[in-house]
C-alpha positions in Angstrom: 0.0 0.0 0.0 1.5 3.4 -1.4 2.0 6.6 1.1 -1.0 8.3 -0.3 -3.3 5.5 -0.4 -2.3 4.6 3.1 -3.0 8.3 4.3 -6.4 8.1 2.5 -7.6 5.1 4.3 -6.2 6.5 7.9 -8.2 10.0 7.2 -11.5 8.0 6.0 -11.3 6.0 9.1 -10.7 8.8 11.2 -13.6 10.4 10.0 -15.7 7.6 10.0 -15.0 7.3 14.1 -15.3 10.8 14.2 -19.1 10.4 13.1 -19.7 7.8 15.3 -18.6 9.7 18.3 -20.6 12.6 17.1 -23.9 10.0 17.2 -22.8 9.0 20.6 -22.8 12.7 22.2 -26.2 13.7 20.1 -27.7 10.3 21.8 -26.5 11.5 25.4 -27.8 15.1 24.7 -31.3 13.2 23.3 -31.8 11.3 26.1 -30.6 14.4 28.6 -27.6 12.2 29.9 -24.9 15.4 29.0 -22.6 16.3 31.6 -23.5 19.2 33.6 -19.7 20.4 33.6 -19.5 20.7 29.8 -22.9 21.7 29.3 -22.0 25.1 31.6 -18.7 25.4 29.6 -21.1 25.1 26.1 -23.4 28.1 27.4 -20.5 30.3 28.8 -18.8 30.1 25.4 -21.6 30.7 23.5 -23.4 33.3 25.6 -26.5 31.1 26.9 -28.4 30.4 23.1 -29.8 27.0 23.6 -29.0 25.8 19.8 -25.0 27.3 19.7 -25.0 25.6 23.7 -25.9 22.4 22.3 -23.8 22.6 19.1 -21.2 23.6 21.4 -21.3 21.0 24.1 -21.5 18.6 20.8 -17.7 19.4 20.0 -16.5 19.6 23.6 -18.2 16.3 24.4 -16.7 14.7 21.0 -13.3 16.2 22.3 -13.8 14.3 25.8 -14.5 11.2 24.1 -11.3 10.9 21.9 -9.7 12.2 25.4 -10.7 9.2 27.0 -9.8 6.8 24.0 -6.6 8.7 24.2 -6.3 8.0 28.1 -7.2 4.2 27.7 -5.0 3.3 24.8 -2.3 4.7 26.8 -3.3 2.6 29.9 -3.5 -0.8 28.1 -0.1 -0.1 26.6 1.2 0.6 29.6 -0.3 -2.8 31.1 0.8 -4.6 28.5 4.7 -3.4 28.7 4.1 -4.2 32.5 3.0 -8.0 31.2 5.9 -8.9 29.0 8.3 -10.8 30.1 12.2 -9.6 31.0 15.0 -11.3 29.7 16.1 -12.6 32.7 12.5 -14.0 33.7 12.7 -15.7 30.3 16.0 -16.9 30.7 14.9 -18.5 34.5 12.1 -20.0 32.9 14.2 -21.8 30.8 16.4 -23.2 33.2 13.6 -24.2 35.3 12.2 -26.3 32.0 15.9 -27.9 32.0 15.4 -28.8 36.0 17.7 -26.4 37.8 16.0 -24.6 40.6 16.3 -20.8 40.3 15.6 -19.0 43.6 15.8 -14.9 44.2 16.5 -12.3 46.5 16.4 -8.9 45.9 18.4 -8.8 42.7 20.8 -11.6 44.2 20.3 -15.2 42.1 21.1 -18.5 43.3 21.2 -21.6 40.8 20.7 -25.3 42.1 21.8 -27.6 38.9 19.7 -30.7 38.4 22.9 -33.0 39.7 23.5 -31.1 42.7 25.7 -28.2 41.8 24.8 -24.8 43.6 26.1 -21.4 42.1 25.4 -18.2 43.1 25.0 -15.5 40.4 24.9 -12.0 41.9 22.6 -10.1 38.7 20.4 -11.1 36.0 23.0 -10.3 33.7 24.7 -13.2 34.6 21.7 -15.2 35.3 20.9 -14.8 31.4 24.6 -15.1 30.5 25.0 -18.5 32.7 21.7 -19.7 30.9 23.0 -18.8 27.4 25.6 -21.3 27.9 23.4 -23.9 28.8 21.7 -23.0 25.6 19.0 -20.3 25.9 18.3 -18.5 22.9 15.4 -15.8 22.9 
C-alpha cells in the first residue's frame, strides 16, 4: 500500500469514528444524559443560546470522548509493557524447563543444577549469560 493510499484510508477511518462519536454525544444530549460540567462550559462560550450551547457542548463532548480513548490506549499499553516478560524471567524459565532450581532475592540469584551443583550469580546479567551457555536462545 502506497503513502497516499495509506493516508487516505487512515483519514476515512478517522472520519468515520469521528461520526460515530458525534452520534454518541447527540444520543447523550437526546436522552438528557450530558454532563453538567461541559454543558456550563457550552453556554459560557456561546453566551447562553440554547441551539449554539448544544452545538457547542456537541464538540467539547466529542473532544472528551477521543480524550478518554486517548487515556485508555495509553493505559493498556502501559499494562501490556508491564506484562511482557524480561530477559532474565525468560532466561529462569528456561532453566527451570531444563530442572535447575532458580531462587531470588532482591536482585541476588542463586542456581541449584539438576545434579546437585549450587552457584550463586549475583545479577540477571549473569543469570541470562549462565543460561545462554546452557543453551538459551530468545
Amino acid at each position: 500500500m502506497s503513502f497516499f493510499s495509506s493516508a487516505k484510508a487512515k483519514l476515512a477511518a478517522s472520519k468515520l469514528a469521528e461520526e460515530q462519536l458525534y452520534a454518541q454525544a447527540a444520543e447523550e444530549v437526546a436522552s438528557g444524559q450530558i454532563r453538567q460540567g461541559l454543558w456550563a462550559k457550552a453556554i459560557a462560550e456561546t453566551g447562553g443560546g440554547e441551539a449554539a450551547a448544544k452545538a457547542r457542548y456537541l464538540k467539547l463532548r466529542v473532544d472528551i470522548m477521543r480524550a478518554e480513548a486517548e487515556v485508555t490506549d495509553y493505559a493498556m499499553k502501559q499494562a501490556a509493557k508491564t506484562v511482557q516478560p524480561t530477559e532474565v524471567d525468560l532466561a529462569i524459565n528456561f532453566l527451570k524447563g531444563e530442572g535447575y532450581k532458580v531462587k531470588s532475592q532482591g536482585s541476588r540469584f542463586w542456581i541449584h543444577e539438576p545434579l546437585g551443583g549450587k552457584t550463586k550469580e549475583k545479577s540477571a546479567e549473569q543469570v541470562i549469560e549462565y543460561a545462554k551457555e546452557r543453551g538459551f536462545r530468545l
